[in-house]
PDBQT receptor file of N, H, CA, C and O in Angstrom, charges set to zero:
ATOM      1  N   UNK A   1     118.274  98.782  72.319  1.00  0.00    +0.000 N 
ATOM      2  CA  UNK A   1     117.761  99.791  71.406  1.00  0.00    +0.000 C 
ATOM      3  C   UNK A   1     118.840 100.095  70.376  1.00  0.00    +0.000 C 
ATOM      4  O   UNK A   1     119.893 100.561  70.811  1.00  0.00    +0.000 OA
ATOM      5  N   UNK A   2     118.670  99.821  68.592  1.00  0.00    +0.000 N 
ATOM      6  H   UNK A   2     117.814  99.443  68.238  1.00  0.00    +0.000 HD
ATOM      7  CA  UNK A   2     119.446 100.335  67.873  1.00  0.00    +0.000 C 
ATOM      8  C   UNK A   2     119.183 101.318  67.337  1.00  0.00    +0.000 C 
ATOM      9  O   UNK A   2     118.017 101.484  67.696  1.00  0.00    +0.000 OA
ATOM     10  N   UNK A   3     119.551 102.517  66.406  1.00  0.00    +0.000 N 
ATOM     11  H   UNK A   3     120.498 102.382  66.115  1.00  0.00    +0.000 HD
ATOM     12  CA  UNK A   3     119.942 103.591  66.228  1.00  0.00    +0.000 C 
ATOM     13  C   UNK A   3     118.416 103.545  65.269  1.00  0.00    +0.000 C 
ATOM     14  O   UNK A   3     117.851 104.620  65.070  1.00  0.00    +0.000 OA
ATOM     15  N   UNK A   4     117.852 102.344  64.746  1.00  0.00    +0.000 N 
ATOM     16  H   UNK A   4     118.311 101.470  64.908  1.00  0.00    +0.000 HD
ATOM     17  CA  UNK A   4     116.742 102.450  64.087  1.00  0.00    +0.000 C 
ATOM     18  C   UNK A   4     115.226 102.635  64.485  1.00  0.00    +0.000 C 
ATOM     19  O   UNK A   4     114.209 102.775  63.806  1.00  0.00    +0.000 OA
ATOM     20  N   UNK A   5     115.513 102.572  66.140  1.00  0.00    +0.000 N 
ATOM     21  H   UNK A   5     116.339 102.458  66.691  1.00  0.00    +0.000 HD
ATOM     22  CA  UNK A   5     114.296 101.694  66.660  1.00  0.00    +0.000 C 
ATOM     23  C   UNK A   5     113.376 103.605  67.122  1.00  0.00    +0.000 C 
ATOM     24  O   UNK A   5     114.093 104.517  66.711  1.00  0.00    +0.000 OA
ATOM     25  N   UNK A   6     112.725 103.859  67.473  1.00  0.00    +0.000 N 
ATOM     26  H   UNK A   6     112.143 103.119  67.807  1.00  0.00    +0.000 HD
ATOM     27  CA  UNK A   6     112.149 105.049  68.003  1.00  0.00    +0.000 C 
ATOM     28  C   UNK A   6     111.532 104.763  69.464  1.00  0.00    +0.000 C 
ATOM     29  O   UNK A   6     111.283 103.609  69.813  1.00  0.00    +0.000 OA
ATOM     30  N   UNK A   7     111.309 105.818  70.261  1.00  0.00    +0.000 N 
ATOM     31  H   UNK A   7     111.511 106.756  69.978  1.00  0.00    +0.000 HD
ATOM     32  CA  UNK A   7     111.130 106.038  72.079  1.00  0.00    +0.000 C 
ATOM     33  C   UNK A   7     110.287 106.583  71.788  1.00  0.00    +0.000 C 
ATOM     34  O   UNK A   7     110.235 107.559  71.039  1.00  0.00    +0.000 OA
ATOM     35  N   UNK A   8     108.748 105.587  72.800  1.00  0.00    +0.000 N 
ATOM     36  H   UNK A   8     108.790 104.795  73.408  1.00  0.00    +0.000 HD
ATOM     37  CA  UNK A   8     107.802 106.948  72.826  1.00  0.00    +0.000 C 
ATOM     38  C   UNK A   8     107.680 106.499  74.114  1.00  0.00    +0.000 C 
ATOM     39  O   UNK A   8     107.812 105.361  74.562  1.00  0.00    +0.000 OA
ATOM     40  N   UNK A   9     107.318 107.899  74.844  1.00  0.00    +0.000 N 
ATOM     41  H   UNK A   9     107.211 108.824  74.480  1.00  0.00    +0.000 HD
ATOM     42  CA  UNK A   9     106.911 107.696  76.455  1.00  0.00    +0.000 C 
ATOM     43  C   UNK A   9     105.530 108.651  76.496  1.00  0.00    +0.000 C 
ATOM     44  O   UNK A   9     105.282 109.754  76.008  1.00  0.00    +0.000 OA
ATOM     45  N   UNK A  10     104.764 107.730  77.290  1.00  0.00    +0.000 N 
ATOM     46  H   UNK A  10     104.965 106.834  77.687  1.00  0.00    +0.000 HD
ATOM     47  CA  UNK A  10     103.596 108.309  77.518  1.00  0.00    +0.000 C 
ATOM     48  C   UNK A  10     102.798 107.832  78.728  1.00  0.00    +0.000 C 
ATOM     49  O   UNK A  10     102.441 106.666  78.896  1.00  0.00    +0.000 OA
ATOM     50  N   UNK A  11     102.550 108.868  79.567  1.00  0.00    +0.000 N 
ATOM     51  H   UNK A  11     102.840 109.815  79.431  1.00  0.00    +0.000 HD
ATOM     52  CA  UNK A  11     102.117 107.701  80.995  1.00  0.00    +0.000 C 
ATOM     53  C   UNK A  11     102.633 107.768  81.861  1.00  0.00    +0.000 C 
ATOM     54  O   UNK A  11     102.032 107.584  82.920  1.00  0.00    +0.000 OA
ATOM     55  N   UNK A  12     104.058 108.074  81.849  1.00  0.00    +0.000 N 
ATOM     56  H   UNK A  12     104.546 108.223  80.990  1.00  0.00    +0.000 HD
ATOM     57  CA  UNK A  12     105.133 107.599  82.694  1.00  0.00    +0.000 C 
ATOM     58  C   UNK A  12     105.807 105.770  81.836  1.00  0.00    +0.000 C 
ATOM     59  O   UNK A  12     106.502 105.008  82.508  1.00  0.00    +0.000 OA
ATOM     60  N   UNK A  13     105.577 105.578  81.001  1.00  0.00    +0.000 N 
ATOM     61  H   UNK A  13     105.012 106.196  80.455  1.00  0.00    +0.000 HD
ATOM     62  CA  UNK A  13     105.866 104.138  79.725  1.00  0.00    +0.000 C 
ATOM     63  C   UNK A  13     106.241 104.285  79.119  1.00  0.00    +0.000 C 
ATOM     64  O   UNK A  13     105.554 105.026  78.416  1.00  0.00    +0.000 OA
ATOM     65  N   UNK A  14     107.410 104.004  78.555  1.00  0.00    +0.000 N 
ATOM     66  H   UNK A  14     107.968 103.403  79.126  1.00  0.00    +0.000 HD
ATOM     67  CA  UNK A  14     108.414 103.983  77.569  1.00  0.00    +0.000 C 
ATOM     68  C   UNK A  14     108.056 102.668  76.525  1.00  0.00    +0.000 C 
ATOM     69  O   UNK A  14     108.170 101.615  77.153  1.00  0.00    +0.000 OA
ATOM     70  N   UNK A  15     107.762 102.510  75.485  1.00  0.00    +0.000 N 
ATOM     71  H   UNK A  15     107.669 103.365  74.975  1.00  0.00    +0.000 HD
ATOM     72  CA  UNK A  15     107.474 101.959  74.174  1.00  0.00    +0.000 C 
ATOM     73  C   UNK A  15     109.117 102.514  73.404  1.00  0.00    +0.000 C 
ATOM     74  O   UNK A  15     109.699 103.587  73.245  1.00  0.00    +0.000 OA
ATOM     75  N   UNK A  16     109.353 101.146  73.104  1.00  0.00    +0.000 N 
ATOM     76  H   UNK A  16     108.881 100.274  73.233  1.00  0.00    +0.000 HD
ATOM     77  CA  UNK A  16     110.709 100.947  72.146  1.00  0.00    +0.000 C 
ATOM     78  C   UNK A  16     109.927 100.092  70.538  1.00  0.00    +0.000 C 
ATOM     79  O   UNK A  16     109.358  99.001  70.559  1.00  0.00    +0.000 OA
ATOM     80  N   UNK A  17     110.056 100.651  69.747  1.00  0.00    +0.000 N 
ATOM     81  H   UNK A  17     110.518 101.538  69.730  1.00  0.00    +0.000 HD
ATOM     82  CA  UNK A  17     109.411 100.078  68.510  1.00  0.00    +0.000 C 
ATOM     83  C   UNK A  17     110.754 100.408  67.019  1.00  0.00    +0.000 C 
ATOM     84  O   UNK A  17     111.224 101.478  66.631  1.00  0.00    +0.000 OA
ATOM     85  N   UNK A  18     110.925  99.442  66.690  1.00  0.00    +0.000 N 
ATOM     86  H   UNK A  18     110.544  98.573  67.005  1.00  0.00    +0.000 HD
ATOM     87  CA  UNK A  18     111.767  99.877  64.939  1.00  0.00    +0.000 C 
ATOM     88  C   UNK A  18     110.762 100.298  64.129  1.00  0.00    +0.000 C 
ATOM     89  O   UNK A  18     109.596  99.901  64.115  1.00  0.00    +0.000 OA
ATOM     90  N   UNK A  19     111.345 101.225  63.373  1.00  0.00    +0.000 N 
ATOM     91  H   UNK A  19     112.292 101.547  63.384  1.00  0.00    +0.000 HD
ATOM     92  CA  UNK A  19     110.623 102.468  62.416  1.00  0.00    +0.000 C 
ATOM     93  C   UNK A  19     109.296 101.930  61.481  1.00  0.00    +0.000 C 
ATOM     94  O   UNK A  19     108.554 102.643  60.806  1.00  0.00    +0.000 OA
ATOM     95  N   UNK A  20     109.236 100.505  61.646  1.00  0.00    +0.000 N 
ATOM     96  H   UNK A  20     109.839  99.926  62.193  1.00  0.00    +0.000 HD
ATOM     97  CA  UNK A  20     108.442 100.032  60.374  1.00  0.00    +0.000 C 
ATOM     98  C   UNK A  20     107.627  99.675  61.908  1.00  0.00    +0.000 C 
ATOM     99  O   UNK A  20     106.758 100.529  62.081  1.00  0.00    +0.000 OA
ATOM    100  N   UNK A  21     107.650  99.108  62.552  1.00  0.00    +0.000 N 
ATOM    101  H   UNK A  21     108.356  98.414  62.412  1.00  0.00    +0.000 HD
ATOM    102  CA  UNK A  21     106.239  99.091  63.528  1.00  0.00    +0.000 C 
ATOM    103  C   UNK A  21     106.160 100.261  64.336  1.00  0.00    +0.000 C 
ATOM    104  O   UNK A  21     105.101 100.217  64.963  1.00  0.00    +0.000 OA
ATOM    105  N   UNK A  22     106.943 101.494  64.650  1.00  0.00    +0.000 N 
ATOM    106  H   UNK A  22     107.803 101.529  64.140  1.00  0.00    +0.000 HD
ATOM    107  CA  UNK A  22     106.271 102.423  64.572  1.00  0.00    +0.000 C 
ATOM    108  C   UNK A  22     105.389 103.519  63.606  1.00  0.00    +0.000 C 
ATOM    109  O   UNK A  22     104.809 104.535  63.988  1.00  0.00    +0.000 OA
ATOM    110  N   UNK A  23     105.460 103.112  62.589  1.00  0.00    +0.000 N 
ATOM    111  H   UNK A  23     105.931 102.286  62.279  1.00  0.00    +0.000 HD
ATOM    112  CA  UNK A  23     104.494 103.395  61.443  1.00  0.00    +0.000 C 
ATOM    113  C   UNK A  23     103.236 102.816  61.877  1.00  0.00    +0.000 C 
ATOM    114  O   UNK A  23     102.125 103.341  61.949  1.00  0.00    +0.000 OA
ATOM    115  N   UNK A  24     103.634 101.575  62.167  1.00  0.00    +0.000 N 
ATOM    116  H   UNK A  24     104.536 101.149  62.108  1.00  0.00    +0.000 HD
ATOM    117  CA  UNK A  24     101.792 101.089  62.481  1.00  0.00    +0.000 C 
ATOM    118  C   UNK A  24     101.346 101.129  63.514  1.00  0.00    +0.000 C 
ATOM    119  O   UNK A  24     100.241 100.597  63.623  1.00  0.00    +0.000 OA
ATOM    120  N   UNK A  25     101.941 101.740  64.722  1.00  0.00    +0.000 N 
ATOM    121  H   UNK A  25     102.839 102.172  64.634  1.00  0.00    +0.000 HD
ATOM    122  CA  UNK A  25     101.561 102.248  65.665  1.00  0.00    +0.000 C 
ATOM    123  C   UNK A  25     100.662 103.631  65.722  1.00  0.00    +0.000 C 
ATOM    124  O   UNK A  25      99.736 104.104  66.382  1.00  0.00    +0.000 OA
ATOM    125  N   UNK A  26     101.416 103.939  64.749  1.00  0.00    +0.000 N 
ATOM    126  H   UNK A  26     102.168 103.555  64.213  1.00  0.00    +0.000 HD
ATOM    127  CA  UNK A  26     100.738 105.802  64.650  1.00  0.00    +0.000 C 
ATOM    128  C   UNK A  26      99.386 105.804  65.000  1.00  0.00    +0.000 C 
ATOM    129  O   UNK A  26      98.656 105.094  64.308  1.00  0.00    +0.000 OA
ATOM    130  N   UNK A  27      98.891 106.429  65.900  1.00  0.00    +0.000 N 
ATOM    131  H   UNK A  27      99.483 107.006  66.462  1.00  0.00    +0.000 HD
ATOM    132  CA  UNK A  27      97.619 106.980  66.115  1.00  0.00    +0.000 C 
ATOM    133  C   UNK A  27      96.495 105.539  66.949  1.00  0.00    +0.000 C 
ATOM    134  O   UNK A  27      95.307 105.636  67.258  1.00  0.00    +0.000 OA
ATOM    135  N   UNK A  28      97.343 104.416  67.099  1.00  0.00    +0.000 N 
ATOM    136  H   UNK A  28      98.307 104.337  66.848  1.00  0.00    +0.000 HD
ATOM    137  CA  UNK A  28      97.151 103.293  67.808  1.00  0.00    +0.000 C 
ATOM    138  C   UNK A  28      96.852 103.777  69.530  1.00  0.00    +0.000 C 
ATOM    139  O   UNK A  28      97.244 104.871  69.937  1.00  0.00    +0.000 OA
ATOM    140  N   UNK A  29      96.150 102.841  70.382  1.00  0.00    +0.000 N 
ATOM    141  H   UNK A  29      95.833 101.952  70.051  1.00  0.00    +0.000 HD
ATOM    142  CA  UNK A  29      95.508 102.972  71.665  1.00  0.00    +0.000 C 
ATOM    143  C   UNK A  29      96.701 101.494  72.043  1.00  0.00    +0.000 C 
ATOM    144  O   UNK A  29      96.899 100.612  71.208  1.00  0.00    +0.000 OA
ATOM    145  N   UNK A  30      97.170 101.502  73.021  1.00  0.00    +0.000 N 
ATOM    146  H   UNK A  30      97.009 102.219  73.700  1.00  0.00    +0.000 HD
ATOM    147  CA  UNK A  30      97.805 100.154  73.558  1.00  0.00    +0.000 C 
ATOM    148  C   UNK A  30      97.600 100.047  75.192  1.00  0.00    +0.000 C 
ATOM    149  O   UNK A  30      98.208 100.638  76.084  1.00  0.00    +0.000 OA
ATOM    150  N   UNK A  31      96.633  99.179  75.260  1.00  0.00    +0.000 N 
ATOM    151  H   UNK A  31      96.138  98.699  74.535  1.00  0.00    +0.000 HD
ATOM    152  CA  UNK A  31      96.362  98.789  76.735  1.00  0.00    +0.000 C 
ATOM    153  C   UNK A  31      96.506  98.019  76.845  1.00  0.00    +0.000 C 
ATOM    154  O   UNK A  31      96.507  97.246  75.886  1.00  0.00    +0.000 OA
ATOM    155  N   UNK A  32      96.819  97.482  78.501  1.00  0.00    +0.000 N 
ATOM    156  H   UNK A  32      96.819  98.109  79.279  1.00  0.00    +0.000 HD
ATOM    157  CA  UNK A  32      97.303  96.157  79.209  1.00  0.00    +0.000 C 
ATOM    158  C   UNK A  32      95.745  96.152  79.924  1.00  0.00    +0.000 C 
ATOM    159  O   UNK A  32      95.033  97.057  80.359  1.00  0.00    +0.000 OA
ATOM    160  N   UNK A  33      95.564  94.491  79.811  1.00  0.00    +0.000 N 
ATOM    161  H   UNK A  33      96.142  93.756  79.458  1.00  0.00    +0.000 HD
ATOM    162  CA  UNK A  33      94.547  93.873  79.496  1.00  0.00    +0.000 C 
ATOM    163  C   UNK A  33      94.476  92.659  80.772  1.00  0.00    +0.000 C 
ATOM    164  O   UNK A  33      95.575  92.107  80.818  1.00  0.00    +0.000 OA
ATOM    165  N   UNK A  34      93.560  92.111  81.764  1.00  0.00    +0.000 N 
ATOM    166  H   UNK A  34      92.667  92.559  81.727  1.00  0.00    +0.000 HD
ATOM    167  CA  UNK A  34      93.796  91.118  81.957  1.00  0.00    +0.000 C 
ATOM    168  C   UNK A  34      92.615  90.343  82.228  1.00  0.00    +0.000 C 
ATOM    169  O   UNK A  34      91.571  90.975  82.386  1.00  0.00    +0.000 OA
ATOM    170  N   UNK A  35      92.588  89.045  82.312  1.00  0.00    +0.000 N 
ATOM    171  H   UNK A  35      93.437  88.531  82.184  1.00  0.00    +0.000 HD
ATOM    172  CA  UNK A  35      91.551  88.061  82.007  1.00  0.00    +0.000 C 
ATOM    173  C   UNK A  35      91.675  86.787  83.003  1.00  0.00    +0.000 C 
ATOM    174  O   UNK A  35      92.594  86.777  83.821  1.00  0.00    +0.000 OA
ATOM    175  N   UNK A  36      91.123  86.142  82.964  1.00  0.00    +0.000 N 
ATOM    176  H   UNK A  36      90.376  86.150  82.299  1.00  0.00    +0.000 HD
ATOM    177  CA  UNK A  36      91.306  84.496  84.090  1.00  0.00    +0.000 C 
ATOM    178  C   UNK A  36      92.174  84.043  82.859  1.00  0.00    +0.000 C 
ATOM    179  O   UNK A  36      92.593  82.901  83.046  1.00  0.00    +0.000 OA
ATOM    180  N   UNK A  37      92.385  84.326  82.226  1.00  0.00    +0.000 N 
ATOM    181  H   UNK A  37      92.045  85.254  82.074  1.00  0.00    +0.000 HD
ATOM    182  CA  UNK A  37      93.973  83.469  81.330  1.00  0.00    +0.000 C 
ATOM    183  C   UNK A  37      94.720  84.530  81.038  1.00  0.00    +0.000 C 
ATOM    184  O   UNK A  37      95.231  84.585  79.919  1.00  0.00    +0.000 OA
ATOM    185  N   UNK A  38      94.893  85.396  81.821  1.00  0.00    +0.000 N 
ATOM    186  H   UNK A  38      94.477  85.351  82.729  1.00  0.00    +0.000 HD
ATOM    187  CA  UNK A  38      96.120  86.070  82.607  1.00  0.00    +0.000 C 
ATOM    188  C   UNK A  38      96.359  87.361  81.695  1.00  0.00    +0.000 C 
ATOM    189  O   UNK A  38      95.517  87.492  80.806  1.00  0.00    +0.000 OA
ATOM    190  N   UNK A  39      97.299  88.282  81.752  1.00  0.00    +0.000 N 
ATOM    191  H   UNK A  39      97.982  88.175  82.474  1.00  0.00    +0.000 HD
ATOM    192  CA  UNK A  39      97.622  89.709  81.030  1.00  0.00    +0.000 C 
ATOM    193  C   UNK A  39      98.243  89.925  79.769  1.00  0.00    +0.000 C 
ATOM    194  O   UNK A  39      99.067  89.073  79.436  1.00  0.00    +0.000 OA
ATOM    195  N   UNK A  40      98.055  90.770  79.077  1.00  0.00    +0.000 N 
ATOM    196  H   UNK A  40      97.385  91.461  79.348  1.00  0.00    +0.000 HD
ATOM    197  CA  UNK A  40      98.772  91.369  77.589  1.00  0.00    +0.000 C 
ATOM    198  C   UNK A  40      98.423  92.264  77.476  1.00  0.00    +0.000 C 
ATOM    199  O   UNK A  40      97.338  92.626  77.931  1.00  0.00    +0.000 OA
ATOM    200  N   UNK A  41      99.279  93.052  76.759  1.00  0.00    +0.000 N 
ATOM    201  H   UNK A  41     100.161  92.758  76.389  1.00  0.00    +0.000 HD
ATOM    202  CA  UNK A  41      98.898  94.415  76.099  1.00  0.00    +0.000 C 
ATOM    203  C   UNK A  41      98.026  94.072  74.870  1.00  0.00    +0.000 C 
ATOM    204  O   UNK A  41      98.287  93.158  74.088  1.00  0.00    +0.000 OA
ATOM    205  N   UNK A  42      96.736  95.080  74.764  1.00  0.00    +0.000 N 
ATOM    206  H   UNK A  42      96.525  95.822  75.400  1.00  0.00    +0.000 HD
ATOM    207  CA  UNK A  42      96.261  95.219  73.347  1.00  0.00    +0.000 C 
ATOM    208  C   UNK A  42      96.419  96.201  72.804  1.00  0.00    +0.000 C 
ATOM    209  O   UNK A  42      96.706  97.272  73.340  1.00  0.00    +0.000 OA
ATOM    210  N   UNK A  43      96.204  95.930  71.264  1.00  0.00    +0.000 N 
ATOM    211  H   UNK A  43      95.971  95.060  70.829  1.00  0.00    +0.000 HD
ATOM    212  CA  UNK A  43      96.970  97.295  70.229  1.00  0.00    +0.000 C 
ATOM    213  C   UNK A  43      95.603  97.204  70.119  1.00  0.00    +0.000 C 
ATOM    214  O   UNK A  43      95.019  96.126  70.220  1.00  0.00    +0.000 OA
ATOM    215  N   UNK A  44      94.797  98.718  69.832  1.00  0.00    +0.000 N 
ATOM    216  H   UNK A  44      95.271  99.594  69.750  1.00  0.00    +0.000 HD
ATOM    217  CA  UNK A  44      93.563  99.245  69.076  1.00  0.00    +0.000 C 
ATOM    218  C   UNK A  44      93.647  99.636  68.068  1.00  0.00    +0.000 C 
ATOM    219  O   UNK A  44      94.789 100.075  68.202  1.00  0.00    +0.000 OA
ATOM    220  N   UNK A  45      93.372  99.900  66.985  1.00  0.00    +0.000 N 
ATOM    221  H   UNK A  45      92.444  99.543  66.876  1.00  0.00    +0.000 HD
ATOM    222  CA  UNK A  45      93.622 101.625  65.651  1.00  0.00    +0.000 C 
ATOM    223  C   UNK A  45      92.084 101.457  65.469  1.00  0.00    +0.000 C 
ATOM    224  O   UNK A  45      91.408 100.597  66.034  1.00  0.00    +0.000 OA
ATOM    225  N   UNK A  46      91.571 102.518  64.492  1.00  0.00    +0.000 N 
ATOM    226  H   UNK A  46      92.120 103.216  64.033  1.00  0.00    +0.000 HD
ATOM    227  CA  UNK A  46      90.399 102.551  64.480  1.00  0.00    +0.000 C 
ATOM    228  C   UNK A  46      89.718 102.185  63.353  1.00  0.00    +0.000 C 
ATOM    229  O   UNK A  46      88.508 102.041  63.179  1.00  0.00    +0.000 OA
ATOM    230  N   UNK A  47      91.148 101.977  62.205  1.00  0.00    +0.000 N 
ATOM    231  H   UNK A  47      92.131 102.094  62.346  1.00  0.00    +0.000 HD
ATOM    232  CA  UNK A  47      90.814 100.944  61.327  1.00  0.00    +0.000 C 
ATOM    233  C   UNK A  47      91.563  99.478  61.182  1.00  0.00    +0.000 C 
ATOM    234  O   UNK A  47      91.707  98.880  60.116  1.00  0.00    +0.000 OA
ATOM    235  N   UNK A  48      92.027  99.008  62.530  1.00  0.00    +0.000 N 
ATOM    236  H   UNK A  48      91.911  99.493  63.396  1.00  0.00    +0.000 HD
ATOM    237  CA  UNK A  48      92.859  97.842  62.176  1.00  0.00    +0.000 C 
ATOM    238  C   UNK A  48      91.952  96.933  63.272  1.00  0.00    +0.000 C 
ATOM    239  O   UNK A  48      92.438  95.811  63.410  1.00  0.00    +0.000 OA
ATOM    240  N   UNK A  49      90.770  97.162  64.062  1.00  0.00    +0.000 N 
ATOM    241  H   UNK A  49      90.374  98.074  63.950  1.00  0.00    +0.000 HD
ATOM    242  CA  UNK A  49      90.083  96.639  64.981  1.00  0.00    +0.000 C 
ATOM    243  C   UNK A  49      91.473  96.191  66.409  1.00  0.00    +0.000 C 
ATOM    244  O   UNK A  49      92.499  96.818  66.670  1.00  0.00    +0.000 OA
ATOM    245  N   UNK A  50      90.849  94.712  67.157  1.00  0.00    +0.000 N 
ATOM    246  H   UNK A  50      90.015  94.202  66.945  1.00  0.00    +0.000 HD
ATOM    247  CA  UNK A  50      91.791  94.272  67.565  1.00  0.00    +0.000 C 
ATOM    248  C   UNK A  50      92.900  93.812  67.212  1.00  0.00    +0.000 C 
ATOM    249  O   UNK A  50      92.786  93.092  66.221  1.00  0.00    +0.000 OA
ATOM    250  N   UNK A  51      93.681  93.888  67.498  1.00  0.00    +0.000 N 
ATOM    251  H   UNK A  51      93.774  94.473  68.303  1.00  0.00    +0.000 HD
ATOM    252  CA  UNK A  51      95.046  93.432  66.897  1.00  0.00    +0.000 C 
ATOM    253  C   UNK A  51      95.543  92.503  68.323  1.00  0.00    +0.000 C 
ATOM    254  O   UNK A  51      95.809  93.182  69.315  1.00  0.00    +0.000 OA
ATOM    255  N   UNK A  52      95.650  91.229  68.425  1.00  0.00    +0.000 N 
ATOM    256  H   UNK A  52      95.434  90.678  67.619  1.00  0.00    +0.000 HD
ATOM    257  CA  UNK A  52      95.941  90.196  69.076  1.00  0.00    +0.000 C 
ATOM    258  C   UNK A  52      96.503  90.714  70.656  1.00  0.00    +0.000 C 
ATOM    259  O   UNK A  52      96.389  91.776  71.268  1.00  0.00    +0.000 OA
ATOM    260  N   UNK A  53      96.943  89.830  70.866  1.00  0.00    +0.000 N 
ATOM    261  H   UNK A  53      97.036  88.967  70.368  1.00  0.00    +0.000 HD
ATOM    262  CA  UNK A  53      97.182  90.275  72.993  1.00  0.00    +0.000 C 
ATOM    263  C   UNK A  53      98.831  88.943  72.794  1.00  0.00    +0.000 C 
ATOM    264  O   UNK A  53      99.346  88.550  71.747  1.00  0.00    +0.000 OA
ATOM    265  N   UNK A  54      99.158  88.649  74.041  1.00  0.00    +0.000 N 
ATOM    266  H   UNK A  54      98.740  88.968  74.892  1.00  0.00    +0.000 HD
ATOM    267  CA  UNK A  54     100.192  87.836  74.060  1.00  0.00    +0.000 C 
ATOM    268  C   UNK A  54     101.486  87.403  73.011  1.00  0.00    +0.000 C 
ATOM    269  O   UNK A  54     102.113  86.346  72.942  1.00  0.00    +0.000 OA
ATOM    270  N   UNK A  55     101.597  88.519  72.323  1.00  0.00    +0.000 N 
ATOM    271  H   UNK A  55     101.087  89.378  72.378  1.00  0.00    +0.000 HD
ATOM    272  CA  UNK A  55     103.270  88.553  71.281  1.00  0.00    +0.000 C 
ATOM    273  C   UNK A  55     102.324  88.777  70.233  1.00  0.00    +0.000 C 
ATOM    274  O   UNK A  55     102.666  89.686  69.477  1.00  0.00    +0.000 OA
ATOM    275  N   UNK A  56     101.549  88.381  70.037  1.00  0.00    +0.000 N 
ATOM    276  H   UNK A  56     101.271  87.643  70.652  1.00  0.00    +0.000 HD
ATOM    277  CA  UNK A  56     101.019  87.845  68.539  1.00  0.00    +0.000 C 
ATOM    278  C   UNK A  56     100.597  88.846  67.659  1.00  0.00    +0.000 C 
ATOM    279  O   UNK A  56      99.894  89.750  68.110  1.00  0.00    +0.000 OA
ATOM    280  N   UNK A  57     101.018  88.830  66.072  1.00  0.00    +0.000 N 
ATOM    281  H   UNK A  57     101.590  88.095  65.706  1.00  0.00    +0.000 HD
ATOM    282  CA  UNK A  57     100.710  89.861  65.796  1.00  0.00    +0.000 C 
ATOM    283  C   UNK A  57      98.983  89.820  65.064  1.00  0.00    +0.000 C 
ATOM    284  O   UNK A  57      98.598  90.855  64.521  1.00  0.00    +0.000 OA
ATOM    285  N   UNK A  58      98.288  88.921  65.091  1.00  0.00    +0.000 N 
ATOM    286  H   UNK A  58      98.601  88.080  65.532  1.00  0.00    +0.000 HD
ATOM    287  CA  UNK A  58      96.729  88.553  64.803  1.00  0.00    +0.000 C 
ATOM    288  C   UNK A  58      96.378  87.837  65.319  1.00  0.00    +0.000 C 
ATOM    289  O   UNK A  58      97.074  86.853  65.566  1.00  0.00    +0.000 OA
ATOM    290  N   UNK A  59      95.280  87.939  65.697  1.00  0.00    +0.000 N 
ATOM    291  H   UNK A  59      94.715  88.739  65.497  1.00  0.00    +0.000 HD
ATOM    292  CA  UNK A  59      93.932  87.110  66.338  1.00  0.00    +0.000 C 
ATOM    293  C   UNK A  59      95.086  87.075  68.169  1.00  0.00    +0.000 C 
ATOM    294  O   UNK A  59      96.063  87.744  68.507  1.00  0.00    +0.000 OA
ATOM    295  N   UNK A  60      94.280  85.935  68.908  1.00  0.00    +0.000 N 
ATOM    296  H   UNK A  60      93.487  85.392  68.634  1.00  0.00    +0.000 HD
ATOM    297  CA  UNK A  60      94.953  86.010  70.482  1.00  0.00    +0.000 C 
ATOM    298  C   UNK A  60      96.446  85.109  70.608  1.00  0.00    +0.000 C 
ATOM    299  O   UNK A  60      96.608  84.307  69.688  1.00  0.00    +0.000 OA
ATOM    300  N   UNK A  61      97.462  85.160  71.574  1.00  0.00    +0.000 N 
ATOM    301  H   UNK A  61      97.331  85.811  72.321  1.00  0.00    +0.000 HD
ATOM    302  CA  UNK A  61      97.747  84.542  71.996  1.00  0.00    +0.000 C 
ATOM    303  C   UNK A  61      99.224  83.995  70.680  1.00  0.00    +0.000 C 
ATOM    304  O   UNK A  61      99.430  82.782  70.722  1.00  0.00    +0.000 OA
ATOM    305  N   UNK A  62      99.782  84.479  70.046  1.00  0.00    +0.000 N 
ATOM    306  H   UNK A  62      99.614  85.465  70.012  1.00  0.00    +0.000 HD
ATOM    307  CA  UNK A  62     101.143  83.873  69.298  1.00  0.00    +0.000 C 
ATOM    308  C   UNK A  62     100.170  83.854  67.414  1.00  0.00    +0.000 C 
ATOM    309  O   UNK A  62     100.693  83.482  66.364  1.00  0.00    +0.000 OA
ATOM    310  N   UNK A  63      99.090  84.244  67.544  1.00  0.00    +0.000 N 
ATOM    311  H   UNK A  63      98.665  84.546  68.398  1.00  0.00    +0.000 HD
ATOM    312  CA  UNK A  63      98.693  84.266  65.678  1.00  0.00    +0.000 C 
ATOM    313  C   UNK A  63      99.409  84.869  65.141  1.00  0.00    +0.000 C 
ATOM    314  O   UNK A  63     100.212  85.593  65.729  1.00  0.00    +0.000 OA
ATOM    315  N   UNK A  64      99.338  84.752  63.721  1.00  0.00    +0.000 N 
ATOM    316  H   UNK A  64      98.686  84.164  63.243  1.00  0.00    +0.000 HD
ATOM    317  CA  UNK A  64     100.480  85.421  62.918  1.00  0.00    +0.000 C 
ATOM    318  C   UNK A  64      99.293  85.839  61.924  1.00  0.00    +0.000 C 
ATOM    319  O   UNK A  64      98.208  85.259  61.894  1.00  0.00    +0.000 OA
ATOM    320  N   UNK A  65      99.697  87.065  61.010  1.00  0.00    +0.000 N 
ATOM    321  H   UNK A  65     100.579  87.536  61.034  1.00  0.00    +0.000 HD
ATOM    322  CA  UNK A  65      98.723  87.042  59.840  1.00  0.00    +0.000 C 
ATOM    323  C   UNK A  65     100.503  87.124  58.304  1.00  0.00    +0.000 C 
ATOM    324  O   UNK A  65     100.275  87.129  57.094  1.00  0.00    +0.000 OA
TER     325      UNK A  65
C-alpha cells in the first residue's frame, strides 16, 4: 500500500484501490462470484453494467477496454 492508494473495509474486507480506481469504485456493488469455471469478484455500478470477473477490466476473464 502507497501513500496514494485508499482502504475501504466493509464486511469484515479490506479493498486496497489507488485514488483513480477508487473514483470508479464510488457507489460500485463488488461480489465474489463462482461458476463451473471457477471464482472472481464482480464490479456492478448502475451505470457501468457488468464490469468483467478474473483481473479484467471489460467483458470476462483478462478483457481490456
Amino acid at each position: 500500500m502507497t501513500e496514494d492508494d485508499m482502504l475501504y473495509k466493509e464486511y469484515g474486507i479490506s479493498i486496497i484501490a489507488d485514488i483513480r480506481m477508487a473514483t470508479a469504485l464510488e457507489g460500485a456493488i463488488v461480489d465474489y462470484t463462482e461458476s463451473n469455471n471457477g471464482g472472481g469478484f464482480e464490479i456492478r455500478k448502475e451505470n457501468m453494467g457488468h464490469v468483467g470477473g478474473c483481473g479484467g477490466s471489460c467483458g470476462n476473464c483478462g478483457g481490456s477496454c
